[in-house]
Backbone bond lengths (Angstrom), bond angles and torsions (degrees), N, CA, C in turn:
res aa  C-N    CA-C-N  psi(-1)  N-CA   C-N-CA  omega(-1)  CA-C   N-CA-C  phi
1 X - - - 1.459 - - 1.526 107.88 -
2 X 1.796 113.67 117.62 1.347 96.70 -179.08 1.942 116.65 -71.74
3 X 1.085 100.24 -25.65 1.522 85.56 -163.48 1.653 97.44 -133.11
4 X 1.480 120.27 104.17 1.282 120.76 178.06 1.554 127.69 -78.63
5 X 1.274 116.44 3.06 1.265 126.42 -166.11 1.777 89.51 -112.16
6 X 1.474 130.00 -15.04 1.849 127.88 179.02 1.289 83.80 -92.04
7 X 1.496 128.01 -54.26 1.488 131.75 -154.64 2.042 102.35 -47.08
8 X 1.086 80.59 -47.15 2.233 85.50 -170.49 1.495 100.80 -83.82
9 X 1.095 113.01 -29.01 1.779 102.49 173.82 1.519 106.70 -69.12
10 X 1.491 123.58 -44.41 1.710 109.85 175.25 1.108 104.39 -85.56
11 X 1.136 138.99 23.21 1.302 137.71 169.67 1.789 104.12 -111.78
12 X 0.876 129.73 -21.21 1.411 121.03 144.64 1.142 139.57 -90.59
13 X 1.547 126.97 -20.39 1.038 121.74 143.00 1.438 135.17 -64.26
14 X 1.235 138.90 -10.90 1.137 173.96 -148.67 1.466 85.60 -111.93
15 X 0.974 127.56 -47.76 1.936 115.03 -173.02 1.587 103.60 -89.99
16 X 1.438 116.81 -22.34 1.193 91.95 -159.15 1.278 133.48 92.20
17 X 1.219 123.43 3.33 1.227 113.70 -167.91 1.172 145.53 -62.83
18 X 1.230 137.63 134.03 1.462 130.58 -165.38 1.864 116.70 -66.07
19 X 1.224 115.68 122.06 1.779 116.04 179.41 1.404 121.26 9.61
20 X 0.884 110.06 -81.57 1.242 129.57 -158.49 1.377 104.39 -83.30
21 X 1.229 142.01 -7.40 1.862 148.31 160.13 1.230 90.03 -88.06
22 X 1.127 153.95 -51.74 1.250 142.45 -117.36 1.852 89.14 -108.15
23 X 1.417 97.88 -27.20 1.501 102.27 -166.41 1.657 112.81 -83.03
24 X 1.077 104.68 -12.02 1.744 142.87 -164.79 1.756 85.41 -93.46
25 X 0.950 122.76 -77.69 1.434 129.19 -165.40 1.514 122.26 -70.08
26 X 1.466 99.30 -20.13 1.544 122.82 163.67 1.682 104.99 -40.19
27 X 1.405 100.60 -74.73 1.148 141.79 168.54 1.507 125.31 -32.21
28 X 1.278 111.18 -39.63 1.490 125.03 -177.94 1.939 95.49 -93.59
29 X 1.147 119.68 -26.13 1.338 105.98 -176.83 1.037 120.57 -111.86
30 X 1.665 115.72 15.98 1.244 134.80 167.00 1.534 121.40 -107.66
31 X 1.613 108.86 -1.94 1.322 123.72 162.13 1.658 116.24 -47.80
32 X 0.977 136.72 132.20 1.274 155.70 154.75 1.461 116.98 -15.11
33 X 1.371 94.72 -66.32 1.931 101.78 177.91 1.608 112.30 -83.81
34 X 1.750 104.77 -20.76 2.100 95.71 176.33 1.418 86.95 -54.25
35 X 1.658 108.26 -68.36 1.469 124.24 -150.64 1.761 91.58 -44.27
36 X 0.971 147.97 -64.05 1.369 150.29 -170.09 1.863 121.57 -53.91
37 X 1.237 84.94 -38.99 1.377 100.73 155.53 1.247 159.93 -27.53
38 X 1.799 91.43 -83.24 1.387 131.09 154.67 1.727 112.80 -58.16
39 X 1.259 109.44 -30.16 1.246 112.68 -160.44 1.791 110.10 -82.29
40 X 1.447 97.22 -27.66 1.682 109.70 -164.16 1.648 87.73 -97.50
41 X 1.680 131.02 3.00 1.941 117.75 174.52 1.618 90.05 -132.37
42 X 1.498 122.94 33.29 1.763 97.49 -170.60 1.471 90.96 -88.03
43 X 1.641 128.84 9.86 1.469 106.02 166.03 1.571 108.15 -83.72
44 X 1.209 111.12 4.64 1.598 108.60 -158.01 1.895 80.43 -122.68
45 X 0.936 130.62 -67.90 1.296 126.01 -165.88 1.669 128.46 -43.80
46 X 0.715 140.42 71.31 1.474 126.02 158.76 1.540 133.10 -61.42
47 X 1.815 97.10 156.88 1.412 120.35 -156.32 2.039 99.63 -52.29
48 X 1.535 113.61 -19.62 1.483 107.71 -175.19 1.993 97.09 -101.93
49 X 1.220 113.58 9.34 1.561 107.14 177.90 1.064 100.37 -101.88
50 X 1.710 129.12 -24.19 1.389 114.73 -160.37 2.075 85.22 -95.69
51 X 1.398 130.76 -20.07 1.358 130.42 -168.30 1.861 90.09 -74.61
52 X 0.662 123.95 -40.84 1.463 136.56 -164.18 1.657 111.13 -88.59
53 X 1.268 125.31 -25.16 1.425 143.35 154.69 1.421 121.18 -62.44
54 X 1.498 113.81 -33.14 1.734 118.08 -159.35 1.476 103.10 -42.98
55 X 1.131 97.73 -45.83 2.064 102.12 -160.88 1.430 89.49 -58.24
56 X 1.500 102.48 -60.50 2.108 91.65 179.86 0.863 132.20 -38.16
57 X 1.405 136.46 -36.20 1.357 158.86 -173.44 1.407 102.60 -74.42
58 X 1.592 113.80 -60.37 1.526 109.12 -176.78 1.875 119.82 -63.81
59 X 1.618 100.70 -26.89 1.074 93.32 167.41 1.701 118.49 -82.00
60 X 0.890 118.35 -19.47 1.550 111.35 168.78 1.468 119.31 -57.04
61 X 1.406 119.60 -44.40 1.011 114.65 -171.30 1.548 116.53 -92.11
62 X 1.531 98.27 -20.46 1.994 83.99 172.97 1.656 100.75 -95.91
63 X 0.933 134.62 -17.95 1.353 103.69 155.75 1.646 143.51 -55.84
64 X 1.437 106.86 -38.10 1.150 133.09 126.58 1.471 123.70 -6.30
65 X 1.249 97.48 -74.29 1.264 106.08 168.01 1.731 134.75 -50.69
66 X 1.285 100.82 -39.53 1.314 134.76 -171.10 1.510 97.68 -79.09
67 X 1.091 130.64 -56.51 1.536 128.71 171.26 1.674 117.81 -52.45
68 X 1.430 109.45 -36.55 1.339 97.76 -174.08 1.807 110.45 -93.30
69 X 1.369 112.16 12.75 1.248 116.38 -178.32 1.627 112.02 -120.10
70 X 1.819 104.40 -6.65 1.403 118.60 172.78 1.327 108.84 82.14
71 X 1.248 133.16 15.54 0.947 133.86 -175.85 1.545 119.70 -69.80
72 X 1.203 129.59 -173.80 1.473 112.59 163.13 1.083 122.84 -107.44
73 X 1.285 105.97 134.81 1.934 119.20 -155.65 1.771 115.50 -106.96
74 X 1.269 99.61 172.02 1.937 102.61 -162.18 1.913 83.09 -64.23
75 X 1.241 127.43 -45.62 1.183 100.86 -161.44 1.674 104.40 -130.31
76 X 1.399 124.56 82.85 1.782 111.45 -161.69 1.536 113.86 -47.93
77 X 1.058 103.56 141.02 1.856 111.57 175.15 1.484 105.22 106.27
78 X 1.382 110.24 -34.76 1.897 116.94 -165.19 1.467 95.58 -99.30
79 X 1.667 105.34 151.17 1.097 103.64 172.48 1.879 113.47 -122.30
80 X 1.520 123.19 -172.68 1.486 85.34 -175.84 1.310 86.38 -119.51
81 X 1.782 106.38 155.35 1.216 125.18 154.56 1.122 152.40 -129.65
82 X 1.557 149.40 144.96 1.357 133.30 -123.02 1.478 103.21 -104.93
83 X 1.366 124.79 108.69 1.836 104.31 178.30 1.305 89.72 -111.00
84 X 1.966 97.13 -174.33 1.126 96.62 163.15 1.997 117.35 -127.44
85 X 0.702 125.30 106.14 1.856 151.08 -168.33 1.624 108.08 -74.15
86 X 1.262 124.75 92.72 1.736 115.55 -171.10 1.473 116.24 38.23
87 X 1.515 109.27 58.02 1.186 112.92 153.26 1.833 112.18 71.68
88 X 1.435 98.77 12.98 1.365 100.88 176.20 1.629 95.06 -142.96
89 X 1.910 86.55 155.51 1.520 98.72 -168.93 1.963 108.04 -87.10
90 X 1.419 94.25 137.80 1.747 97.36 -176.46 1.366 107.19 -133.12
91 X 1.127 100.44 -179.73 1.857 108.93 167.68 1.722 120.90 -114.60
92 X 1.504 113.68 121.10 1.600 77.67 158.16 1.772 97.35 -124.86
93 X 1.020 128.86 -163.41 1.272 145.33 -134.20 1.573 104.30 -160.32
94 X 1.758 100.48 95.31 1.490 121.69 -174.71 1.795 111.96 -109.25
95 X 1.073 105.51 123.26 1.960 113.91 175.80 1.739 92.87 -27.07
96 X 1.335 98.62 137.09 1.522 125.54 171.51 1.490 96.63 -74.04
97 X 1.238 113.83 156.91 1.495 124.61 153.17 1.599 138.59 -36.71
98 X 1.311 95.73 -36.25 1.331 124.35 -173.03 2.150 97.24 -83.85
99 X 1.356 99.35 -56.84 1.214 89.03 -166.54 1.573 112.58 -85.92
100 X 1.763 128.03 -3.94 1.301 122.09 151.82 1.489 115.14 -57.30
101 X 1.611 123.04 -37.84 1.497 113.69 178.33 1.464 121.55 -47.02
102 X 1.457 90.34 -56.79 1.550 122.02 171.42 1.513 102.44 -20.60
103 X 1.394 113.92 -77.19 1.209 137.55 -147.89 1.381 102.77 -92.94
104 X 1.458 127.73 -12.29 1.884 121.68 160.85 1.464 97.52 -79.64
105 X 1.677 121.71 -47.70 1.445 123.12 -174.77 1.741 115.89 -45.42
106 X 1.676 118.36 -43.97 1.005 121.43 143.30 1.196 149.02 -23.62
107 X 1.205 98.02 -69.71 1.624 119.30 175.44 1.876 96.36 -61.49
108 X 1.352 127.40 -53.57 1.428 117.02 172.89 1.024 123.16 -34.40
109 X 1.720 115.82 -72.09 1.715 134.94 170.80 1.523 104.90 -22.95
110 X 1.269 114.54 -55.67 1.562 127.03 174.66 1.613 122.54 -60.26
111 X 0.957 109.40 -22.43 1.381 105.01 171.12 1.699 106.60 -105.02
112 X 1.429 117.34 15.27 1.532 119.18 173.44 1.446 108.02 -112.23
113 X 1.349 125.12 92.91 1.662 134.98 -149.35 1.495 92.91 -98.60
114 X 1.448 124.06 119.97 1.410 111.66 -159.27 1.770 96.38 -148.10
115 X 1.785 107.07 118.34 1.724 96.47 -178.70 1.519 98.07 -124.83
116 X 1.280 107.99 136.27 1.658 135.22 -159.01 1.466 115.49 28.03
117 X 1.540 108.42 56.95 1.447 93.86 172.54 1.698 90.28 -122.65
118 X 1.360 98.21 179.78 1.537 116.89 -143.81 2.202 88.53 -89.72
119 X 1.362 109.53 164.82 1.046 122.00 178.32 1.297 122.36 -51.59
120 X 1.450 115.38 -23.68 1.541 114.95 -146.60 1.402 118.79 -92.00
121 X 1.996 89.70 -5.57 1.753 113.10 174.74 1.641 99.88 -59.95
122 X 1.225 116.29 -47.64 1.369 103.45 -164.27 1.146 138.26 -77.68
123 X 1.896 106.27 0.36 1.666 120.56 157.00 1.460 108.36 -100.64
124 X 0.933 103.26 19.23 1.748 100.92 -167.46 1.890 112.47 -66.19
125 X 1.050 120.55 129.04 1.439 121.02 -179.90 1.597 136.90 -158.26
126 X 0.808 96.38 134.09 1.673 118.68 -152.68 1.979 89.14 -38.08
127 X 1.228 114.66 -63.06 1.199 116.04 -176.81 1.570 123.17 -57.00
128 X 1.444 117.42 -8.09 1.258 121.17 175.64 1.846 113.61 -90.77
129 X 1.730 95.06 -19.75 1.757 97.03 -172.87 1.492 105.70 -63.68
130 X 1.614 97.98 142.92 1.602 114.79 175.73 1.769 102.28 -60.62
131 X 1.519 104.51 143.88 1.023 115.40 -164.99 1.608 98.65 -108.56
132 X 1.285 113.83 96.78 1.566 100.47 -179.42 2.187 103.23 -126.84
133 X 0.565 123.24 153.57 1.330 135.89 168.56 1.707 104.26 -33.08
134 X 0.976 114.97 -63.63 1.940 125.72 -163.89 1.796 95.73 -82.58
135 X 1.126 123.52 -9.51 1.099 118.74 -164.60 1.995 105.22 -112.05
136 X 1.597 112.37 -28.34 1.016 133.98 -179.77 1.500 120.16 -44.35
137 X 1.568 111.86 -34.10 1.312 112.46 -169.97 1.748 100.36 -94.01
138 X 0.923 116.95 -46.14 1.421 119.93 151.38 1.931 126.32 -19.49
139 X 1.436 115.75 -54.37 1.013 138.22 173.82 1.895 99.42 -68.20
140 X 1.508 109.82 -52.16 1.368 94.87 -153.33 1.845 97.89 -83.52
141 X 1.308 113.95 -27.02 1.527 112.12 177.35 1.892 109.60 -45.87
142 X 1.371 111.34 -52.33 0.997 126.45 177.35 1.455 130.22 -41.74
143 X 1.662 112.98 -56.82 1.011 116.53 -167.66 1.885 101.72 -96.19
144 X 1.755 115.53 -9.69 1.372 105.20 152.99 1.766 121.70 -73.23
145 X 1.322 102.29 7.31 1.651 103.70 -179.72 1.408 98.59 -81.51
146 X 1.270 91.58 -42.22 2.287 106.30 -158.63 2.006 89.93 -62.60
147 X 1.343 106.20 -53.58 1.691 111.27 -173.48 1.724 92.54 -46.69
148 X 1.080 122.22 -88.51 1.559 136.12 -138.65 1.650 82.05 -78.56
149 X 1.610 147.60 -77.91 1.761 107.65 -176.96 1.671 116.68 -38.23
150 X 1.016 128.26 -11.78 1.197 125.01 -156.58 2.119 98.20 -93.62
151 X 1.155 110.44 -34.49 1.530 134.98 176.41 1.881 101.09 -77.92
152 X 1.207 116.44 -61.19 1.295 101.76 178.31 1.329 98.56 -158.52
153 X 1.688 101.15 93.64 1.802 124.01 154.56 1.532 124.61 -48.63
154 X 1.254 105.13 -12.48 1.775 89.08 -175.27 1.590 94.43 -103.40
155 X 0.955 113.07 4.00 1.681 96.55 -176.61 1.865 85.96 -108.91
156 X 1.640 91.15 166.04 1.287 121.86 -172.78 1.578 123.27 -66.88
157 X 0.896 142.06 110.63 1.265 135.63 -142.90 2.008 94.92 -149.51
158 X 1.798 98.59 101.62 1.281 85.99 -176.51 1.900 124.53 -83.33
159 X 1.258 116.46 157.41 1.386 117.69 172.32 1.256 146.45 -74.28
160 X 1.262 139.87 -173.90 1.389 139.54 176.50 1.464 95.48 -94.57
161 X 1.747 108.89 158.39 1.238 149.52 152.18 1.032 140.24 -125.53
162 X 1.782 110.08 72.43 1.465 118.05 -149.98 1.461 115.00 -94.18
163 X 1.503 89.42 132.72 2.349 86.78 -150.48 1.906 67.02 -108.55
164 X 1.745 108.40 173.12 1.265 112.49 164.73 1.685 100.56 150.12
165 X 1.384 131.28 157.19 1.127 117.81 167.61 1.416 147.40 -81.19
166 X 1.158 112.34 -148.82 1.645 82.03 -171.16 1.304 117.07 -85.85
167 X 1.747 114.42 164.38 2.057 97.02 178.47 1.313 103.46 82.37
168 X 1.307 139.25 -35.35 1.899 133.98 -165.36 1.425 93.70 -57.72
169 X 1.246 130.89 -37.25 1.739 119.93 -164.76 1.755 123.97 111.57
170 X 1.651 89.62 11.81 1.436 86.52 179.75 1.535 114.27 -70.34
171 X 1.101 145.39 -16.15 1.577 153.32 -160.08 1.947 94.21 -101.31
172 X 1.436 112.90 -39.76 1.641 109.63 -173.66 1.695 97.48 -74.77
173 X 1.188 122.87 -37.41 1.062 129.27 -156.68 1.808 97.25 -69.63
174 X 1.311 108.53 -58.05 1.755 114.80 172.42 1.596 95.41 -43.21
175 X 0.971 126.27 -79.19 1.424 134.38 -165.12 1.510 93.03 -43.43
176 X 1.344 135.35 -52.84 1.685 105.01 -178.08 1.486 111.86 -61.57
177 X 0.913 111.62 -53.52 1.796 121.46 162.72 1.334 82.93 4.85
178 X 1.413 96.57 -97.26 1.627 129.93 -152.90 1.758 103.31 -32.05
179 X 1.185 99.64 -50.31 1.747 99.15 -162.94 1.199 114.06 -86.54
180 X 2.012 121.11 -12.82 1.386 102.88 172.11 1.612 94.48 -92.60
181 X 1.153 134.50 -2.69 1.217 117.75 177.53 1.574 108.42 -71.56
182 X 1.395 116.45 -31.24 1.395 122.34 -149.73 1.989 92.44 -91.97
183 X 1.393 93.80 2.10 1.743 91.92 172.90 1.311 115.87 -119.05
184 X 1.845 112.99 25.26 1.312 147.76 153.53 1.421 93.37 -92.93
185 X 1.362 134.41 -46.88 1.412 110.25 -149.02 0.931 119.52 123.73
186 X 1.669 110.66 -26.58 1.577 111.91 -179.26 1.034 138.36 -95.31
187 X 1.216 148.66 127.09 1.804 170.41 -155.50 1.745 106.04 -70.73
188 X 1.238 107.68 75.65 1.734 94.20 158.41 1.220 120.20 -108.52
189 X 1.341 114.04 152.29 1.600 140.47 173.68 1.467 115.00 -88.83
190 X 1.536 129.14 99.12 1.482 119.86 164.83 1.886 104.22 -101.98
191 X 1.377 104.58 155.27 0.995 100.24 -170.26 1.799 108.11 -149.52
192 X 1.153 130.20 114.40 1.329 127.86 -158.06 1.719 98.34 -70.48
193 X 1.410 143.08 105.59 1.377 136.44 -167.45 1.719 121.11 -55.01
194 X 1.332 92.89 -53.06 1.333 99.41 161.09 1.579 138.25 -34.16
195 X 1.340 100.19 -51.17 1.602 105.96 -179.97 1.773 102.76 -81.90
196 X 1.532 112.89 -21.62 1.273 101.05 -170.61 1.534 100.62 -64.55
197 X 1.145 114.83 -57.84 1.387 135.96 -157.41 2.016 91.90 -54.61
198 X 1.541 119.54 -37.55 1.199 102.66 -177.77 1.773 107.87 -74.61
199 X 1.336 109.67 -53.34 1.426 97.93 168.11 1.459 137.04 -34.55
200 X 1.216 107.85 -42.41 1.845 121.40 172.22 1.508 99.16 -58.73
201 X 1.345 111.67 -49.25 1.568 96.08 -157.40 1.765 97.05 -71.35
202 X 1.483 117.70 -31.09 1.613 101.81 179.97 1.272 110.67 -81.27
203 X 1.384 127.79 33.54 1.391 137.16 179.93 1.656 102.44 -104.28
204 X 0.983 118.41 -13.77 2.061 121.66 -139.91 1.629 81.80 -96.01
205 X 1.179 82.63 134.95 1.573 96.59 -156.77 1.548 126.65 131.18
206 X 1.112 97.94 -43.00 1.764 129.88 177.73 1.754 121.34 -100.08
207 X 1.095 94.74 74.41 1.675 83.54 -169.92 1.222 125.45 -63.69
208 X 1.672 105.06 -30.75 1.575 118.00 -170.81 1.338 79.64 -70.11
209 X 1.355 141.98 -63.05 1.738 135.73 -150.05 1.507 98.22 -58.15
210 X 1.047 130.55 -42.36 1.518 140.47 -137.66 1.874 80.54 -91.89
211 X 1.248 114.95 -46.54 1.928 115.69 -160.79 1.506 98.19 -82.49
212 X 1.699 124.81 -26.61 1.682 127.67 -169.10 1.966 87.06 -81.29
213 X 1.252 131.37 -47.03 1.353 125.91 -160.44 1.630 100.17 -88.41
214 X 1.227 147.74 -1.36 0.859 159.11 162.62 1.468 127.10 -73.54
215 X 1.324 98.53 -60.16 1.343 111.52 151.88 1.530 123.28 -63.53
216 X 1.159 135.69 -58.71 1.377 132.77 169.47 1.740 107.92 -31.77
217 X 1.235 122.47 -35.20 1.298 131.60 -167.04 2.344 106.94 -94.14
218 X 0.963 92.14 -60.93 1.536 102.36 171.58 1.402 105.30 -64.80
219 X 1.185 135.56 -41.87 1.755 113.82 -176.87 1.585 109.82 -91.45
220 X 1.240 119.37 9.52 1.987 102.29 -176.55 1.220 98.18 -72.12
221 X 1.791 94.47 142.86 1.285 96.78 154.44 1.220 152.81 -22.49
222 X 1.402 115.72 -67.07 1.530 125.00 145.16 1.825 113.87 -112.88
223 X 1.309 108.49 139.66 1.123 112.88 167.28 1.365 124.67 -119.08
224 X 1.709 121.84 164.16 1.707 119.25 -171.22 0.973 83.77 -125.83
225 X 1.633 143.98 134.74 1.572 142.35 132.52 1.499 118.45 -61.58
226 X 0.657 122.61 87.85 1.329 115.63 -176.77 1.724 129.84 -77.92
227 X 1.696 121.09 126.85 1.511 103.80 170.81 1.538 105.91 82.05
228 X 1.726 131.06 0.25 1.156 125.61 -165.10 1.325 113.01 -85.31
229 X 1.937 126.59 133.90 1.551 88.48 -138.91 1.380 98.54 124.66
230 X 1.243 119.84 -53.97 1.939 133.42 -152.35 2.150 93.43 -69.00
231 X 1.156 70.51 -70.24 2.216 67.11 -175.58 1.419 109.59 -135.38
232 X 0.914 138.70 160.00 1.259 170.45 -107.48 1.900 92.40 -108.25
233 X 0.799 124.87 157.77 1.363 143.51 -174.85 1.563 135.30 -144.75
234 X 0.976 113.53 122.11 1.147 112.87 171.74 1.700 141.63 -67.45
235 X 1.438 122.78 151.34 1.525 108.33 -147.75 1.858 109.50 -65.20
236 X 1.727 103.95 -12.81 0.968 119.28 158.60 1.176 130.61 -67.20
237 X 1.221 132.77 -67.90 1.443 133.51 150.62 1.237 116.94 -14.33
238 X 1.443 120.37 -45.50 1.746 126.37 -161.54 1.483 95.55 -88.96
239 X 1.275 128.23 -43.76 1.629 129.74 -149.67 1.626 95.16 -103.04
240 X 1.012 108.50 -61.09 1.903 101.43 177.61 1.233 139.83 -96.18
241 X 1.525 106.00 15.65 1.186 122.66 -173.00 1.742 107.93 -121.69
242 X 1.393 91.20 -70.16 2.165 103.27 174.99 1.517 94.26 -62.34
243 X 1.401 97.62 -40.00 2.028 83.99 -155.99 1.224 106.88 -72.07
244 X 1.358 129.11 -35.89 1.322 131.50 -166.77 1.794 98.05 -89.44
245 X 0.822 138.74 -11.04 1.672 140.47 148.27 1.275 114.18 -67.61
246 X 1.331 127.71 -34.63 1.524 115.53 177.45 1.577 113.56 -98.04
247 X 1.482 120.08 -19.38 1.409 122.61 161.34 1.418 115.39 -36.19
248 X 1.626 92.58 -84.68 1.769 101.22 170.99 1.183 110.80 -34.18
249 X 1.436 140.18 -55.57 1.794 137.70 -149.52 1.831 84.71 -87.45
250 X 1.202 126.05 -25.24 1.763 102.02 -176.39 1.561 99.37 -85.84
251 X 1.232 118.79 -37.72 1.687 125.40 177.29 1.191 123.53 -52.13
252 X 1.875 115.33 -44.91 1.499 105.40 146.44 1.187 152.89 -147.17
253 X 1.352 82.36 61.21 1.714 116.81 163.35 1.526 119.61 73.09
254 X 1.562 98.94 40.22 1.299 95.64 -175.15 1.206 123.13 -109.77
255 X 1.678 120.83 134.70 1.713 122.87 -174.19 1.293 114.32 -46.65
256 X 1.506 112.59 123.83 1.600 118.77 -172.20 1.759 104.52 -134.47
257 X 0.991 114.42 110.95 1.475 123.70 -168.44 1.745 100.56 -97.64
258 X 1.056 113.68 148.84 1.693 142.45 -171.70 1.222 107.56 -98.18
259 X 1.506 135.19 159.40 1.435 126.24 121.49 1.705 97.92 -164.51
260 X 1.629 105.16 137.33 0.840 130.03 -151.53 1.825 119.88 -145.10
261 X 1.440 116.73 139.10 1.759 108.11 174.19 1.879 93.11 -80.80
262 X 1.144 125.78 -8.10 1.273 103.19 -145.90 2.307 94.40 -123.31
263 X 1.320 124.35 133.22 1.276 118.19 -177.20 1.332 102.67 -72.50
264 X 1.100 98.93 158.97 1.671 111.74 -177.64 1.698 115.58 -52.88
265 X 1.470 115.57 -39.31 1.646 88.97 165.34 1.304 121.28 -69.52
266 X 1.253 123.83 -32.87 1.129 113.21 -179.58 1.420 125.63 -73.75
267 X 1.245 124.45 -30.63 1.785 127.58 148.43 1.580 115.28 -31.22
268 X 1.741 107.63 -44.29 1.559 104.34 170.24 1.371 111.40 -64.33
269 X 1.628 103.08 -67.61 1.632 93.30 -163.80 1.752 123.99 -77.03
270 X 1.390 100.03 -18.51 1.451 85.18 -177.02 2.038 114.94 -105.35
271 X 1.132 91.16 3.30 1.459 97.10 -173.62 1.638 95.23 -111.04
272 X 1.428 121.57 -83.53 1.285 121.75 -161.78 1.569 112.21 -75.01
273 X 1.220 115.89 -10.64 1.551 98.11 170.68 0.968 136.01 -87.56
274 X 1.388 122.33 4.10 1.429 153.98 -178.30 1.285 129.24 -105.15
275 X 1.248 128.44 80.07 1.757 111.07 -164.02 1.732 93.38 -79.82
276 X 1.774 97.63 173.02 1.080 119.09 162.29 1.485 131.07 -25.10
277 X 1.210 100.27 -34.01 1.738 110.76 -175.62 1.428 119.59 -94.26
278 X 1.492 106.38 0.56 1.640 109.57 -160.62 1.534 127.02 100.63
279 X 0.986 95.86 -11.54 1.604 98.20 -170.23 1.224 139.14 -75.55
280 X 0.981 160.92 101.85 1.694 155.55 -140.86 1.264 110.73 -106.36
281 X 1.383 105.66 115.24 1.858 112.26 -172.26 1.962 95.35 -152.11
282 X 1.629 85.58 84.58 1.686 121.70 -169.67 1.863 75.23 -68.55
283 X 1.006 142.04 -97.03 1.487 138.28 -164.57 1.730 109.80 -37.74
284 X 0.653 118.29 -47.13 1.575 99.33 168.40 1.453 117.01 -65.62
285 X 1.425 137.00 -43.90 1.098 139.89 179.21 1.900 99.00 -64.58
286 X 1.268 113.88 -35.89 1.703 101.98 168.29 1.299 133.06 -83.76
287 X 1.623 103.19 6.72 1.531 98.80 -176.33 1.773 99.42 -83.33
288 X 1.377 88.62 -46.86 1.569 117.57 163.85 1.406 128.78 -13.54
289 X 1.364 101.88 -73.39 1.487 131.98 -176.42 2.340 95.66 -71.71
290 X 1.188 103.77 -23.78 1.720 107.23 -168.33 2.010 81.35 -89.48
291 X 0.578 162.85 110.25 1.710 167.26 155.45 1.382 94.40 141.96
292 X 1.371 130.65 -50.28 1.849 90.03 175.29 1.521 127.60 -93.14
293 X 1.398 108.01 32.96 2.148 142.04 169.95 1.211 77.21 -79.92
294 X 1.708 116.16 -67.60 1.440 129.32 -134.74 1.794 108.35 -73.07
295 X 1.011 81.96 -21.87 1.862 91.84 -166.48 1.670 99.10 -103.03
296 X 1.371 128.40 -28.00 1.197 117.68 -167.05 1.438 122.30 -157.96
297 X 1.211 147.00 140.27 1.792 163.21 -135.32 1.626 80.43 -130.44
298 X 1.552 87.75 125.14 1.930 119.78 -174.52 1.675 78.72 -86.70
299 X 1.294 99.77 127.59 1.789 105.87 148.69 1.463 109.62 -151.04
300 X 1.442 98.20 144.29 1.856 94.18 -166.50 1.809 96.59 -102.92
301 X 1.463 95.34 169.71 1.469 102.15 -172.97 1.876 99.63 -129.43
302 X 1.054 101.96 119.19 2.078 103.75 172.57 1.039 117.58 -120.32
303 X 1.210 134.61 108.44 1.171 136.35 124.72 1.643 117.83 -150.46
304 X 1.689 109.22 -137.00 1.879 104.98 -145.38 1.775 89.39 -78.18
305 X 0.817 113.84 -175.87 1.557 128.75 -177.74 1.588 110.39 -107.63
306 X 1.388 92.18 108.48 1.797 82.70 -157.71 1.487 94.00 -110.23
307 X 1.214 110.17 51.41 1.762 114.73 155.17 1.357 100.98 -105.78
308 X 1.269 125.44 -43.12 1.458 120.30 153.24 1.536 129.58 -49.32
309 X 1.376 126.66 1.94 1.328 135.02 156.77 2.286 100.10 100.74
């Protein structure tokens, strides 16, 4: 079509149209994006594609319309757009801006696999952590983990073991982990230890339940232990539960992050060498303590406890 701007003028006069349509359609083909449109297919368009298009056109643009005024639209979330389909003009209807965020923000949340930990993992962000001196090296170990898995994921890349007291930020700090990784793409598992270990034990009974939640926990990609350390454990808990979670993660080589009130000797001697009953089994608590060396670099975190504000 040589000239698309004569083509729609005899094409409305040519109908006849009554005032007030004509003034309507004026309007729709004086839009910005028709006019842009039409202009980038008028070798493809003809004077009976654009007569046969109008309704398309009008619906493009008052829907259009309708989105930028918030109104409620033929399809919420979609917006419309103008192709062209055998030489005739159509619509199809592509995710708005708003609702692709939506729907990557989603897709993130989803790759942040999280059992009984508190809400605050899932805003958690590197740019929000308190910036203090004692806390700094902590921050920067971390986010050189996210760089270099992020450069080459299949190789072995060992983790943190963040000892410190309570409130320092070791649990927010995993949780940023988690979410700039998960805006790589990547799938981590945090998991509060404590509650796991109580859930498992009201599982016993259930082997398939006890071997499906076990597994969900021992094969993620990356995993956080979280709080491990918190209470006392049983020789069960310690031997077929931790041990057989850190076996697998030293066997194949997968980043397994810590956080803890208590430093790693003292996780050996005063936590794991001691079962429930009293008992002292210094070699099990060191096989223990030799796979989470292997899997993860002790760094402590000090300062005020800023759950207390």
């Amino acid at each position: 079509m040589e000239n698309i701007r004569e083509a729609i003028e005899g094409l409305m006069n040519k109908r006849k149209l009554d005032q007030r349509f004509q003034s309507v359609m004026k309007t729709v083909y004086q839009d910005p994006e028709v006019v842009a449109f039409c202009q980038t297919h008028q070798a493809e368009l003809t004077t009976e594609a654009l007569e046969r298009g109008a309704a398309k056109l009008y619906e493009f643009v008052n829907e259009r319309r309708k989105i930028a005024r918030h109104e409620p639209s033929f399809l919420p979330g979609y917006e419309p757009q103008l192709v062209l389909s055998n030489h005739l003009i159509d619509i199809e209807y592509v995710p708005t801006k708003e609702m692709t965020m939506r729907r990557q923000a989603a897709q993130r949340q989803a790759l942040v696999k999280s059992i009984s930990m508190p809400k605050m993992i899932r805003r958690a962000d590197f740019s929000d952590y308190y910036q203090e001196p004692d806390r700094n090296i902590a921050l920067s170990k971390t986010m050189d983990f996210v760089a270099a898995y992020d450069q080459a994921p299949d190789q072995f890349h060992r983790g943190l073991y963040l000892t410190g007291s309570f409130g320092v930020g070791k649990t927010y700090l995993m949780g940023a982990m988690a979410n700039e990784l998960a805006k790589h793409n990547y799938s981590t598992t945090i998991v509060h230890f404590p509650s796991l270990a109580v859930e498992l034990k009201n599982t016993i009974g259930d082997s398939k339940e006890i071997q499906s939640k076990l597994d969900a926990v021992k094969q993620a990609p990356i995993l956080v232990i979280d709080d491990i350390g918190a209470d006392s454990i049983s020789a069960w808990v310690r031997d077929d539960i931790l041990g057989v979670i850190l076996e697998y993660r030293m066997q194949e080589e997968l980043p397994t992050f810590f956080t803890s009130n208590f430093s790693m000797e003292q996780l050996e001697k005063e936590h794991l060498t001691v079962n429930q009953r009293g008992e002292a089994e210094p070699l099990k608590a060191k096989r223990l303590m030799e796979r989470i060396k292997f899997l993860s670099e002790e760094v402590t975190l000090i300062g005020k406890n800023h759950r207390q504000g």
